[in-house]
Backbone as ProteinMPNN parsed JSONL, in Angstrom:
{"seq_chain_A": "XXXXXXXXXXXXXXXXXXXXXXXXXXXXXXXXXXXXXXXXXXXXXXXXXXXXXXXXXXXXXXXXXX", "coords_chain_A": {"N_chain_A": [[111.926, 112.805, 89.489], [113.991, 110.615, 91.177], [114.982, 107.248, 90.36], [116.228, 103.954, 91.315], [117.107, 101.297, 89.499], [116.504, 97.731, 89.897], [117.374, 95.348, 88.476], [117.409, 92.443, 88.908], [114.751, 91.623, 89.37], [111.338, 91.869, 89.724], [109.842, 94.125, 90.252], [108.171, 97.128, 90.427], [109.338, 99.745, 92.543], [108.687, 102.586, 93.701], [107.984, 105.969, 95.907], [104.338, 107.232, 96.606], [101.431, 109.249, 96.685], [100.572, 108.63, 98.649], [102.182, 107.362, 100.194], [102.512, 108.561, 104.139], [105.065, 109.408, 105.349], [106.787, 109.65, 103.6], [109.405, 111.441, 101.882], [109.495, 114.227, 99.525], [110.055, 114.04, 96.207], [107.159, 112.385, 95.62], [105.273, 109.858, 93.351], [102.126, 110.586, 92.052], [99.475, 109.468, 92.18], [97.033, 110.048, 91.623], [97.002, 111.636, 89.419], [98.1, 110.261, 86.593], [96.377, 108.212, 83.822], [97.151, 106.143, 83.379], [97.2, 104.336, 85.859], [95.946, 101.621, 88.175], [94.831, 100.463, 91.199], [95.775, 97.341, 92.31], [95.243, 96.0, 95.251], [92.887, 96.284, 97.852], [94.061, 95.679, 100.552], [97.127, 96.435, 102.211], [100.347, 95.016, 101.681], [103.761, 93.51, 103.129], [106.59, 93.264, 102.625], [109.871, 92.248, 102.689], [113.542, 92.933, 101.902], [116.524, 91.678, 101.939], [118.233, 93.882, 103.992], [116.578, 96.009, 103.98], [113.269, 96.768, 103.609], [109.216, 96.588, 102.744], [106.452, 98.439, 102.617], [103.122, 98.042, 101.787], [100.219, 98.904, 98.503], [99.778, 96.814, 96.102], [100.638, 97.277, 92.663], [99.277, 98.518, 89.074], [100.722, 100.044, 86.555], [101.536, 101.997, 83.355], [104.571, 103.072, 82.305], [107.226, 104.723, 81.278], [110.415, 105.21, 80.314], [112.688, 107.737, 79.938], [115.269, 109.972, 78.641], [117.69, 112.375, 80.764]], "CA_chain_A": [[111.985, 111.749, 90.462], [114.972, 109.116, 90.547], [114.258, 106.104, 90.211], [116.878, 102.958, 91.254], [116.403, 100.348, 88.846], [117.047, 96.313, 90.526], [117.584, 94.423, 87.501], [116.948, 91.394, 89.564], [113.321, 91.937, 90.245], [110.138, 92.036, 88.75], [108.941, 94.603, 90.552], [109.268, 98.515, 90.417], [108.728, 99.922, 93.757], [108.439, 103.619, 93.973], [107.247, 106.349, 96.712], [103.334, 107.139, 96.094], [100.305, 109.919, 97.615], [99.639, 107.066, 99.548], [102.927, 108.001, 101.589], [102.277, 109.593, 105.103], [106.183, 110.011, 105.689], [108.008, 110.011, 102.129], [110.086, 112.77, 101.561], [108.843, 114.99, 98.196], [108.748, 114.272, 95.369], [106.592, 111.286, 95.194], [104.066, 109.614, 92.432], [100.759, 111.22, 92.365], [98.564, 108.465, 91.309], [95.659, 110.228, 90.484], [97.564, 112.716, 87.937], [98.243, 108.739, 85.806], [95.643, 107.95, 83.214], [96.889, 104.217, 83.674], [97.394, 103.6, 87.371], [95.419, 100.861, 88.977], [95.406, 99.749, 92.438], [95.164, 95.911, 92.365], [94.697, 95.475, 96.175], [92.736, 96.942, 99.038], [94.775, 95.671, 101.622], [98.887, 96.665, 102.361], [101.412, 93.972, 101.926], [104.841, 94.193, 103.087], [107.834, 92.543, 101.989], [111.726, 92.248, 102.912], [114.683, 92.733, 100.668], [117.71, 91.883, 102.638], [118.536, 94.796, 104.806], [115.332, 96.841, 104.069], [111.694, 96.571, 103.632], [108.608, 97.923, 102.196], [104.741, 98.221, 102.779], [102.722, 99.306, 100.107], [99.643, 98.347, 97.323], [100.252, 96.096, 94.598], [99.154, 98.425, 91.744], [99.579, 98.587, 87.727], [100.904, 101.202, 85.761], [102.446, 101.691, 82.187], [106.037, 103.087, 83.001], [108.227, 105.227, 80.318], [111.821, 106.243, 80.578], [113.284, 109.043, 79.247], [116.729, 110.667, 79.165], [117.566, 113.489, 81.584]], "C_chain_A": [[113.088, 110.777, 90.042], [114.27, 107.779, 90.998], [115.973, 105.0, 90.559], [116.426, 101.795, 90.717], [117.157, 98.913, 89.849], [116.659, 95.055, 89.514], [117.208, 92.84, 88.074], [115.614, 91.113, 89.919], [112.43, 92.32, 89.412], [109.425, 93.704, 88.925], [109.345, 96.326, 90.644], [108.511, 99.331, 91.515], [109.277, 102.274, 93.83], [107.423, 104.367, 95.243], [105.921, 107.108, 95.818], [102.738, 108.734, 96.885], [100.007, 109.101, 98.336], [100.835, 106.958, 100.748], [102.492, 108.986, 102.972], [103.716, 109.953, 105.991], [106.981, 110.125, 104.97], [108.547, 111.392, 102.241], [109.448, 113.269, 99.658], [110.157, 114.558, 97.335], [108.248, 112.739, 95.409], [105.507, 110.897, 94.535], [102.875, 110.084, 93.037], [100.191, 110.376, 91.45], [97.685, 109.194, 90.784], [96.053, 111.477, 89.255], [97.853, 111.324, 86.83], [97.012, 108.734, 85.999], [95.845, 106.185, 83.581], [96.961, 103.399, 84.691], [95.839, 103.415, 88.119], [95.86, 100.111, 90.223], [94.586, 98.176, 91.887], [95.072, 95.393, 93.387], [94.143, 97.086, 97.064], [93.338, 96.896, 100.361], [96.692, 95.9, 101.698], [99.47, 95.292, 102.743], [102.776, 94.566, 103.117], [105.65, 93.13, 102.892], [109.486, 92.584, 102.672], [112.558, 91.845, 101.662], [115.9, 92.592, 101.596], [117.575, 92.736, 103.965], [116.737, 95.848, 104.676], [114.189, 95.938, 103.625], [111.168, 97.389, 103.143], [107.567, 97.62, 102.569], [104.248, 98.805, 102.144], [101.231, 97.984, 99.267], [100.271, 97.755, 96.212], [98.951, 97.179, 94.068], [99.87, 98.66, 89.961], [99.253, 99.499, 87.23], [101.731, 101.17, 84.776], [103.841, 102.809, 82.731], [106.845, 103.592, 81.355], [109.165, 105.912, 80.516], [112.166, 106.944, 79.044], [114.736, 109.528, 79.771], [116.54, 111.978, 79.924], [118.032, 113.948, 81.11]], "O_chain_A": [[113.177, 110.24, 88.938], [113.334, 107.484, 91.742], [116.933, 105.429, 89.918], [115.485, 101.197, 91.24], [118.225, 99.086, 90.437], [115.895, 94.111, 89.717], [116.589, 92.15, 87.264], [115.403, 90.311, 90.829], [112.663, 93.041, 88.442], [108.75, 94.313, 88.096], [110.479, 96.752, 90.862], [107.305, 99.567, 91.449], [110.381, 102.771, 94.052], [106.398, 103.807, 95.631], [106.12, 107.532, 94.679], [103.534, 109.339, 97.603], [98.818, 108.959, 98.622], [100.611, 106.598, 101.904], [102.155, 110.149, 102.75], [103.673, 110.589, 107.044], [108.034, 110.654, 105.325], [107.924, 112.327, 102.744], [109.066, 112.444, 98.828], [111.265, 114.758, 97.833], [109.113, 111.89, 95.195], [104.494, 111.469, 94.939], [102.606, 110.03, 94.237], [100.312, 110.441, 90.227], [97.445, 109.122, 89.579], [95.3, 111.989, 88.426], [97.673, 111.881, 85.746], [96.361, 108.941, 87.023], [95.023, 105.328, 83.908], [96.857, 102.173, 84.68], [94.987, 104.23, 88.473], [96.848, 99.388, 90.355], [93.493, 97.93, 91.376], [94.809, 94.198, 93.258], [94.558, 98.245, 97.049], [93.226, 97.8, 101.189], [97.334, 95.194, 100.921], [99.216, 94.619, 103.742], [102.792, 95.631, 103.735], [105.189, 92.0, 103.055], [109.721, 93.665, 103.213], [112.432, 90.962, 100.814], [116.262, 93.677, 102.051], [116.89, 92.332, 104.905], [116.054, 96.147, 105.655], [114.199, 94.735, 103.363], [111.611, 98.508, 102.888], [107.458, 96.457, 102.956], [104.569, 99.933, 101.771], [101.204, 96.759, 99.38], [101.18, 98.232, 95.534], [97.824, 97.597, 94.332], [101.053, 98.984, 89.865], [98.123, 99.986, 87.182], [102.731, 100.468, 84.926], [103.697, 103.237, 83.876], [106.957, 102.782, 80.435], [109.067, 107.091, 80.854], [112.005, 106.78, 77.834], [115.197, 109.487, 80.912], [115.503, 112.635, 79.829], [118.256, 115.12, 81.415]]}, "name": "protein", "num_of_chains": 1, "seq": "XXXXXXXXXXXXXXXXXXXXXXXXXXXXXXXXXXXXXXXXXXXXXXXXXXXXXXXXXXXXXXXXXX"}
């Protein structure tokens, strides 16, 4: 999976199972030992030119070289 990092931003926004139009490949939460959803209801947000809708949700996060 790539990933675009936004050095500007707290936040790391990736596609989920929780997609019903993502394109493959996207996170499979329940294969993560440490992913928690922290809401029941969908936000959504604006960045400039795009947008997103989605769970706030906490997970530990490790890069690796390709």
């Amino acid at each position: 999976m790539n990933v675009i990092y936004d050095t500007g931003s707290d936040w790391l926004t990736i596609e989920t199972d929780f997609c019903t139009n993502c394109i493959a490949p996207v996170f499979n939460t329940s294969a993560s030992s440490t992913y928690t959803n922290k809401s029941s209801s969908i936000f959504s947000l604006k960045y400039g030119s795009a947008s997103l809708t989605g769970y706030s949700a906490l997970d530990t996060v490790a890069l690796a070289p390709s």
